[in-house]
C-alpha positions in Angstrom: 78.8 127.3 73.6 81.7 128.9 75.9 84.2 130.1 73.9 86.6 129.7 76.4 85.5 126.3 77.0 86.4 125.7 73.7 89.7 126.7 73.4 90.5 125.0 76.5 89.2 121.5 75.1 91.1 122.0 71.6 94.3 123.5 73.1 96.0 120.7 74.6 98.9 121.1 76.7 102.1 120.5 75.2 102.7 117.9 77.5 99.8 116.4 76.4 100.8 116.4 73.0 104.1 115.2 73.8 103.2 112.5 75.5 100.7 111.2 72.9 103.0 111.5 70.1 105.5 109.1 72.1 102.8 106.8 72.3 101.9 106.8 68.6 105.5 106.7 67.8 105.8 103.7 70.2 103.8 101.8 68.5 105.8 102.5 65.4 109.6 101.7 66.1 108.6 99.9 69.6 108.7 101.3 73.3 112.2 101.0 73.9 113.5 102.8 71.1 111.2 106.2 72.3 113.1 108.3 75.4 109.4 109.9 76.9 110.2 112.7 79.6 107.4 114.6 78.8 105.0 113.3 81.6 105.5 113.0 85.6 103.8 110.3 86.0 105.6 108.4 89.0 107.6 105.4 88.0 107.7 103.9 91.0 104.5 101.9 92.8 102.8 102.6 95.9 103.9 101.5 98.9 102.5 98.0 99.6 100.0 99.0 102.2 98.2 101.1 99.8 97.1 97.7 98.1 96.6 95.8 101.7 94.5 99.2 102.8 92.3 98.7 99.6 91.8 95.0 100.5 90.9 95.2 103.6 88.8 97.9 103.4 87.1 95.6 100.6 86.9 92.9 103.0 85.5 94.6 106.0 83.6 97.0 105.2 80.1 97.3 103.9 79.9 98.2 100.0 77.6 100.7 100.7 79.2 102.7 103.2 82.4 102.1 100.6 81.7 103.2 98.0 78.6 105.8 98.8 78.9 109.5 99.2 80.5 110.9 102.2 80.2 114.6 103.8 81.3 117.2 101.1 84.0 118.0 103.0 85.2 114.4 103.4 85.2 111.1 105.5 85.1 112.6 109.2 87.5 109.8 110.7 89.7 110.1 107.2 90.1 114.0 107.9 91.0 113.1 111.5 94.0 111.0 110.7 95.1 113.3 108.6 95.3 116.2 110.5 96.6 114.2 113.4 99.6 113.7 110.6 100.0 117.1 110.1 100.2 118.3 114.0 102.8 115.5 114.4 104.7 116.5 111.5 104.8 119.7 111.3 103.9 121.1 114.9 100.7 122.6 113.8 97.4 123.2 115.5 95.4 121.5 112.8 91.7 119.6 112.9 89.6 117.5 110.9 87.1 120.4 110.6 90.1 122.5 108.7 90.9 120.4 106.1 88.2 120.1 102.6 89.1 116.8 100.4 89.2 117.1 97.1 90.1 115.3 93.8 94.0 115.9 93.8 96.0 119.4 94.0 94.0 120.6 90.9 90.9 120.5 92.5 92.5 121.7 95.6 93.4 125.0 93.7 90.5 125.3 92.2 88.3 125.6 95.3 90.7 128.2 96.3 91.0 130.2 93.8 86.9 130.3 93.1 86.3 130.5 97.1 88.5 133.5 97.8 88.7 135.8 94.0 86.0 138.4 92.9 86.6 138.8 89.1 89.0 141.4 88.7 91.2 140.1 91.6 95.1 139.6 90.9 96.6 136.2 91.7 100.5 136.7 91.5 102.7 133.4 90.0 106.2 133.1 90.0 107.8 131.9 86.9 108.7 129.3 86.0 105.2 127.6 86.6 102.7 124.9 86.6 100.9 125.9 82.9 97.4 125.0 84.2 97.4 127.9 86.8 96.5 130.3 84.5 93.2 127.9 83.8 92.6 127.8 87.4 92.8 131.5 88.0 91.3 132.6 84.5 88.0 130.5 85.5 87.9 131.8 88.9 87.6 135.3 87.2 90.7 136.8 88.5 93.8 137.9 86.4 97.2 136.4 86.7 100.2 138.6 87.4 103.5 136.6 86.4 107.1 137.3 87.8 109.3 136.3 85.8 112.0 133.9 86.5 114.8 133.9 87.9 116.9 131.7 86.5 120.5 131.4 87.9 119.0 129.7 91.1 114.9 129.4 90.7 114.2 131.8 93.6 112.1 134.9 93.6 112.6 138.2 91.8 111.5 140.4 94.7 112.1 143.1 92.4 109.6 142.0 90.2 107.3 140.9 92.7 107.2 144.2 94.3 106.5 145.9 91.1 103.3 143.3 90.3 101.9 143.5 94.0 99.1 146.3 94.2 95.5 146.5 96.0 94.3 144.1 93.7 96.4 141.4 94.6 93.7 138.5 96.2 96.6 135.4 96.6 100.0 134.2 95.4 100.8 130.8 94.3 104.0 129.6 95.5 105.0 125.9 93.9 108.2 124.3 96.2 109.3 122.0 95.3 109.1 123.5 92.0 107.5 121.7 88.9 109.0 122.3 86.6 112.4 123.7 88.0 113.4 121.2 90.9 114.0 124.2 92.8 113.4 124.2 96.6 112.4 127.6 98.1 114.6 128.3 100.4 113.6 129.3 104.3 114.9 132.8 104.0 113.3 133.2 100.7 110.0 132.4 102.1 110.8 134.6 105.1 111.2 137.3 103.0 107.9 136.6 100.9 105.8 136.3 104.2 107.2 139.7 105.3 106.2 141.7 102.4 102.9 140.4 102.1 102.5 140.7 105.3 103.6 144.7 104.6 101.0 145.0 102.0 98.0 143.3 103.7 98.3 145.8 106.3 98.9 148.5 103.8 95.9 147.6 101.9 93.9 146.6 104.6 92.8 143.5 103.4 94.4 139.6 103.7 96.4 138.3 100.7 96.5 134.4 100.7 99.6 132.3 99.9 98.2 129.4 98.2 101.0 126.8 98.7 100.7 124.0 96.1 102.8 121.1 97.3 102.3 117.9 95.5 106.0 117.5 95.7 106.7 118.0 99.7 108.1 114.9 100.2 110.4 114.7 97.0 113.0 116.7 98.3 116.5 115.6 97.9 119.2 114.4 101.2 119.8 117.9 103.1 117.2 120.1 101.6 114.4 121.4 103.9 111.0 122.3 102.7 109.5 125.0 105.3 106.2 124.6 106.5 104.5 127.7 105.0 101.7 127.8 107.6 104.2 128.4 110.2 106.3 131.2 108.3 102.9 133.3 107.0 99.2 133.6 108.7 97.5 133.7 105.7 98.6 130.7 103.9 96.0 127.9 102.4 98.6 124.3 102.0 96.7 122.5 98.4 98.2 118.6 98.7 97.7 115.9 97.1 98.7 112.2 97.2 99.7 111.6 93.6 103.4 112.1 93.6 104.0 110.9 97.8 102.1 107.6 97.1 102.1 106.7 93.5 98.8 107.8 92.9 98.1 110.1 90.3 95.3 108.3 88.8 93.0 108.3 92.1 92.4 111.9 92.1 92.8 112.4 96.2 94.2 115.6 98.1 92.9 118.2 100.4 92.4 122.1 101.0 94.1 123.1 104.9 92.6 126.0 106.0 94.6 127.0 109.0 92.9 128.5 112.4 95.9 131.6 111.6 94.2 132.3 108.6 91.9 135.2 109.0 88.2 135.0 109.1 89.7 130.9 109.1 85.4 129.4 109.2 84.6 131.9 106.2 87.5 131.1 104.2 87.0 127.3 105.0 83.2 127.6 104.0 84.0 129.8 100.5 86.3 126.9 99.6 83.7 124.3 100.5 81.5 126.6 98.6 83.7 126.5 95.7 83.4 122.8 95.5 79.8 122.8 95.6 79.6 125.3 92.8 82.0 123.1 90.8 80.2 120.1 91.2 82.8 117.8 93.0 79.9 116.3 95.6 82.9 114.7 97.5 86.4 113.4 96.9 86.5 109.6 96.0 85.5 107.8 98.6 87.3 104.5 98.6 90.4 106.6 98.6 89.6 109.1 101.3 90.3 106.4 103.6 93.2 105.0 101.7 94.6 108.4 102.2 93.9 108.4 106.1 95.4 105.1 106.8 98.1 105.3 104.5 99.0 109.6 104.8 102.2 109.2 107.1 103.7 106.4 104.3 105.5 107.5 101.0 106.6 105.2 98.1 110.2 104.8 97.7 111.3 108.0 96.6 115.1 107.5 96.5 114.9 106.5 92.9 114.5 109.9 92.2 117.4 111.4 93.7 119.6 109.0 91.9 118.2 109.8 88.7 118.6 113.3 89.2 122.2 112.7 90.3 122.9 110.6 87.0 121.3 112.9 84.6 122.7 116.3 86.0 126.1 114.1 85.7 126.0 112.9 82.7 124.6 116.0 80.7 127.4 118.4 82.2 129.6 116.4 80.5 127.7 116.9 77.6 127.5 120.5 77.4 124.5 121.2 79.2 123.5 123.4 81.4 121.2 121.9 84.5 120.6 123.8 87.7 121.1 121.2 89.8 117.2 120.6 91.2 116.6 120.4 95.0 113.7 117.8 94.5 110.7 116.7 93.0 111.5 114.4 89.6 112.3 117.4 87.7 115.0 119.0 85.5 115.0 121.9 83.9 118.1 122.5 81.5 118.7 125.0 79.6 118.2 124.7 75.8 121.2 124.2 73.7 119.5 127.2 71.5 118.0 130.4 72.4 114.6 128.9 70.5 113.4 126.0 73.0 110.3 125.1 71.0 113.4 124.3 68.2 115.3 122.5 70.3 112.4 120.5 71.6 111.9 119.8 68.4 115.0 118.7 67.4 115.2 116.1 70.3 111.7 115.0 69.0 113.2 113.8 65.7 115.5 111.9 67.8 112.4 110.5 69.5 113.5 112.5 72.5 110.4 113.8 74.0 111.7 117.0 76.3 109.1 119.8 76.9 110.2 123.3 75.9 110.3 125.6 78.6 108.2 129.0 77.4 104.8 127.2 78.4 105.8 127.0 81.7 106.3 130.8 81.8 110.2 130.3 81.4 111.5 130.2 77.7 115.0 129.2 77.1 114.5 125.8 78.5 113.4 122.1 78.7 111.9 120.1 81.3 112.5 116.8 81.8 110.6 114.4 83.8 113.2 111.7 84.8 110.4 110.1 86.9 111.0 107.4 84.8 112.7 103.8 85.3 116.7 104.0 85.6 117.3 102.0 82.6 115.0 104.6 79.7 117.8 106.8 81.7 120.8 105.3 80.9 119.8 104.0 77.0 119.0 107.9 76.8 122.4 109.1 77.1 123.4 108.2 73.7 120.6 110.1 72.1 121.3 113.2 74.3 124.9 113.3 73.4 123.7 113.1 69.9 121.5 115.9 70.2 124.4 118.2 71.6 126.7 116.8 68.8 124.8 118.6 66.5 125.5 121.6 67.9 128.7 121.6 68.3 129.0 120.8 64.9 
């Protein structure tokens, strides 16, 4: 068998783990009584027209057509909606032939990362970091190159960066709004990251893609702005998905844009759609292609999420803790009350406090907590966080 395989199937993520344990222990001293921040999965629903989308599509349209295959690269009239959503949001010159659905952001990084890497190829990712990147870009045959974080505002160690660049360098990931950080890239930031590459492409003589995974656009908090990467940087491929927007992590639905700025835009368009072919996805669920395309200018109602962000930042300062105050997704990402964050994770954890220690995301030192979770678990929490910084004070 593949030994990688292998290891991949019987390493679970620490997340994973975390998240199971809760459940095992829920069933033990009851729901209420475990405080589960391990997993962001949205707590709150879908907007209702998701639901009346999925009705009436049920309603009107013939089961075959449905639920049968569509093109590869998705539902023609889905793709069109879409992209008419992007050129009115963002000002952008986008068509249906430009965008590639896929099964969430994960699939949407995959197809990238196997459609433009020949093994050997460097993929540069800025820590703190989504931990399942490195199975993305290890399976693609390339070699991730991490920067390491920093951590007093989440931005980008251009030192460092500068350092990792070389000729090998195929793509960078950039992830803003940051899971697991809550940091926002700002626009000068990303200026200044479109202007080196740009200065090392044209060194090198060859394009170096920004990938831009952004799952978490639309979770940004009142007077933060998320810049539109296509518009800052030629060369940039925008992986979406659905999941956190619309409630819908379950569904599996996002897409690949491959700009017309990007160079060689057809070629890079068909590697990806290549990609997909060589992984086996066929074509993004079908039924929820066309949810997508009715429903891609709506969102769920995100505000929940600012106000648990503002009541846990609040409420743990007072504590003790340190949190960088996060400019959006449904993120936080203390620091650990000790240098050792698996230990402090665990600590929590025999409080039935499930926080995630920071060094698999790239970023030791810390915990992340996913306060994507209803207001209430929030406020019954406090106790058992102010417990768990007792002990250190002590």
């Amino acid at each position: 068998m593949n030994e990688q395989m292998l290891q991949y199937g019987r390493a679970r993520s620490v997340i994973r783990e975390l998240f199971e344990y809760g459940n095992q222990r829920a069933a033990v001293v009851g729901r209420e009584k475990v405080y589960d921040f391990s997993l962001g999965n949205p707590s709150v629903a879908p907007p209702p027209q998701v639901n009346d989308t999925i009705r009436r599509l049920l309603d009107e349209t013939d089961p075959c057509l449905l639920h049968g295959y569509t093109s590869a690269p998705g539902d023609p009239v889905a793709r069109g909606q879409i992209a008419a959503s992007l050129r009115r949001r963002f000002g952008v010159d986008c068509t249906a032939d430009q965008l590639y659905l896929t099964a969430g952001a994960a699939a949407a990084l995959s197809c990238c990362l196997l459609g433009l890497c020949e093994p050997g190829d460097e993929v540069v990712v800025f820590a703190p970091y989504f931990p399942e990147y490195q199975v993305f870009i290890h399976t693609a045959g390339a070699v991730m190159k991490l920067v390491p974080p920093e951590t007093e505002n989440f931005q980008i160690d251009f030192d460092a960066l500068e350092g990792l660049l070389s000729p090998k360098t195929r793509a960078v990931i950039v992830n803003s709004p940051n899971n697991p950080s809550g940091a926002v890239y700002t626009r000068a930031t990303l200026e200044r990251l479109a202007a080196l590459l740009e200065d090392r492409q044209n060194r090198w003589g060859h394009p170096i893609y920004l990938i831009s995974d952004e799952p978490y656009r639309e979770i940004a908090f009142a007077g933060v702005e998320v810049p539109y990467l296509p518009k800052l940087y030629d060369n940039t491929l925008v992986c979406y998905s659905w999941s956190k927007s619309l409630s819908l992590p379950g569904e599996r639905i996002g897409y690949v844009y491959v700009p017309g700025s990007v160079e060689d835009s057809e070629a890079v368009y068909a590697a990806v759609a290549g990609a997909g072919r060589a992984l086996g996805y066929v074509c993004a669920p079908s039924l929820l292609q066309r949810v997508a395309g009715a429903c891609c200018d709506m969102t769920a109602d995100l505000s929940v999420y600012e106000e648990n962000a503002k009541l846990l930042v609040t409420e743990l300062t007072k504590m003790g803790y340190r949190c960088p105050v996060p400019g959006g997704t449904f993120y936080l990402f203390p620091q650990s009350l000790e240098p050792d964050d698996e230990a402090f994770s665990n600590a929590a954890r025999e409080l039935d406090l499930l926080l995630v220690p920071g060094r698999g995301f790239g970023c030791p030192g810390h915990v992340r907590i996913a306060f994507c979770v209803p207001t209430e678990r929030i406020e019954r929490s406090l106790p058992v966080f102010a417990k768990l910084a007792g002990r250190y004070k002590r």
